[in-house]
N, C-alpha and C positions, 0 to 999 in steps of 0.2 A: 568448417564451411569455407570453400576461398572466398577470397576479396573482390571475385567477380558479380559470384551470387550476393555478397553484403550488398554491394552497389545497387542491385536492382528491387534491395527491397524498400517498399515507403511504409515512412513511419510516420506514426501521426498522433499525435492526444492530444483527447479531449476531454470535456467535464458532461456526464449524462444528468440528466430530469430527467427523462425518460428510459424504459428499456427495453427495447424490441424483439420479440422471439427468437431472432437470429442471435441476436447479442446477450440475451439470458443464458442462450444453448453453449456462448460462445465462453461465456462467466460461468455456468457449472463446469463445465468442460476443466478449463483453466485452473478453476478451485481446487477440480479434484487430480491435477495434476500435480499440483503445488503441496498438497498435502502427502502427496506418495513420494517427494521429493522432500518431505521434513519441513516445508516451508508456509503450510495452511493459515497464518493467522491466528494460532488458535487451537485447529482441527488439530485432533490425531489421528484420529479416524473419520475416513468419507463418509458423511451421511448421505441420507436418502436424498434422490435427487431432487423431492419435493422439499425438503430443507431448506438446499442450497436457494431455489426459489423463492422460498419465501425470503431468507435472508435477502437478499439482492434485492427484490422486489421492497422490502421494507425500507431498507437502506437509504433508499432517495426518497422516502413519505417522511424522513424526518429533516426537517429544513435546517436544521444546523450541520446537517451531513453535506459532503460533497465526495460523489464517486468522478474518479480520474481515471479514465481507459487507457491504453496504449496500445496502440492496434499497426498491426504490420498486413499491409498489403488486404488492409480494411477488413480482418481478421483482429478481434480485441486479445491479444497477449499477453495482459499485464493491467493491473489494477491497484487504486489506491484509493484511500478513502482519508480525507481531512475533516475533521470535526472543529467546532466553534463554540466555547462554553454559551449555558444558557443566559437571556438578558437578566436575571435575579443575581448573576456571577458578578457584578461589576468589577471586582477586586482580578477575573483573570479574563475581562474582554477582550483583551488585546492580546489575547494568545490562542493560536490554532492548534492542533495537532494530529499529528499524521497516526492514524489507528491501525489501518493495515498499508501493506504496498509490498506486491508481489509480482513477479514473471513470471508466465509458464518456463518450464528447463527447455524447449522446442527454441524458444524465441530468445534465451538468454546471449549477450554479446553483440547487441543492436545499436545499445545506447538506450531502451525503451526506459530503464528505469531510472536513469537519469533524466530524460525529458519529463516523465512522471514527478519526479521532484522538483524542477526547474518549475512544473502549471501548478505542484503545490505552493511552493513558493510564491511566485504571479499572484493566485488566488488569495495566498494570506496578504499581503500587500495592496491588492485591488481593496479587500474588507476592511481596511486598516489597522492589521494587527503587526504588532511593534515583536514579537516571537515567534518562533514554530516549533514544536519539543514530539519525540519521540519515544516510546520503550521501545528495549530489544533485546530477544531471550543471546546469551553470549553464545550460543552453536549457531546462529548466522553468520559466522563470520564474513563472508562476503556480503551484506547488506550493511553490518558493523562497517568496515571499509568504506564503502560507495557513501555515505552519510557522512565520515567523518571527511571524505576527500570533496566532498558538497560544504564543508565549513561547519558541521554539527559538532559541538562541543560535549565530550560525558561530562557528566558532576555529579552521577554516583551512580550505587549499586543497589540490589535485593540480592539476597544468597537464598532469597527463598521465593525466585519470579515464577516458577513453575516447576511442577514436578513431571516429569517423563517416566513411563513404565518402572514406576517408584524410585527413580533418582532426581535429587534437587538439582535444580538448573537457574543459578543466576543469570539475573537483568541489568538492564544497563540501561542508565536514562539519560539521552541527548537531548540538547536547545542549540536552537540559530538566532541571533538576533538581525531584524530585520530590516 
């Protein structure tokens, strides 16, 4: 894309309580882009698109969740979710963590997932949690990247984070202190 067209697009995140039909449509959409690009969270396979719905739809009913949009040109892009252990945790209150955080490939090279880390960050901080820690299967490499040049430190491994169409795929677990 040239540098003409980057200019004219606006970018924006935010954090939803709510989800509106355009922006469910806009969140399966995304998901199931993300997952045909290897990068679903999770997904191998795109479920049904009542799934995806309900996911998303559940996601903000649980108050320790926070969904983080990134939306280009008021189109949502890009999504993350930061979670906050529960009040029984005392021992890790003061740590957030980032569960998912994804770009559609349409929208990649914006900056979006960068600013998505930047309102996780914000958000941990407004709560006052003193960390923020991630997983990450190691075929991300480019989100491996974007986190460690955000200040995210590894300090260790799983050789057994997940399996893919029967091959083990190690993880990687990043902290920020805050």
């Amino acid at each position: 894309m040239n540098s003409l067209a980057k200019e004219n697009m606006n970018i924006a995140v935010e954090s939803l309580n709510k989800i509106s039909e355009t922006d469910l449509a806009d969140l399966c959409n995304i998901t199931e882009q993300a997952i045909r690009a290897g990068g679903g969270f999770g997904w191998l396979t795109i479920p049904p698109v009542e799934t995806l719905k309900k996911y998303w739809n559940g996601l903000i009913l649980i108050k320790s969740n926070i969904l983080i949009v990134g939306r280009l040109n008021g189109t949502i892009a890009g999504a993350s979710q930061i979670s906050f252990y529960p009040s029984n945790n005392e021992a890790q209150k003061n740590i957030s963590k980032i569960q998912s955080h994804f770009v559609a490939p349409w929208a990649r090279g914006y900056g979006l997932a960068k600013a998505m880390i930047d309102r996780a960050i914000e958000i941990s901080k407004e709560n006052n949690k003193k960390s923020i820690q991630l997983d990450i299967r190691e075929t991300q490499s480019a989100a491996i990247q974007l986190f460690e040049n955000k200040g995210f430190s590894k300090w260790g491994e799983n050789p057994s984070y997940a399996f893919i169409n029967g091959t083990r795929i190690k993880g990687y677990y990043y902290f920020k202190d805050l």
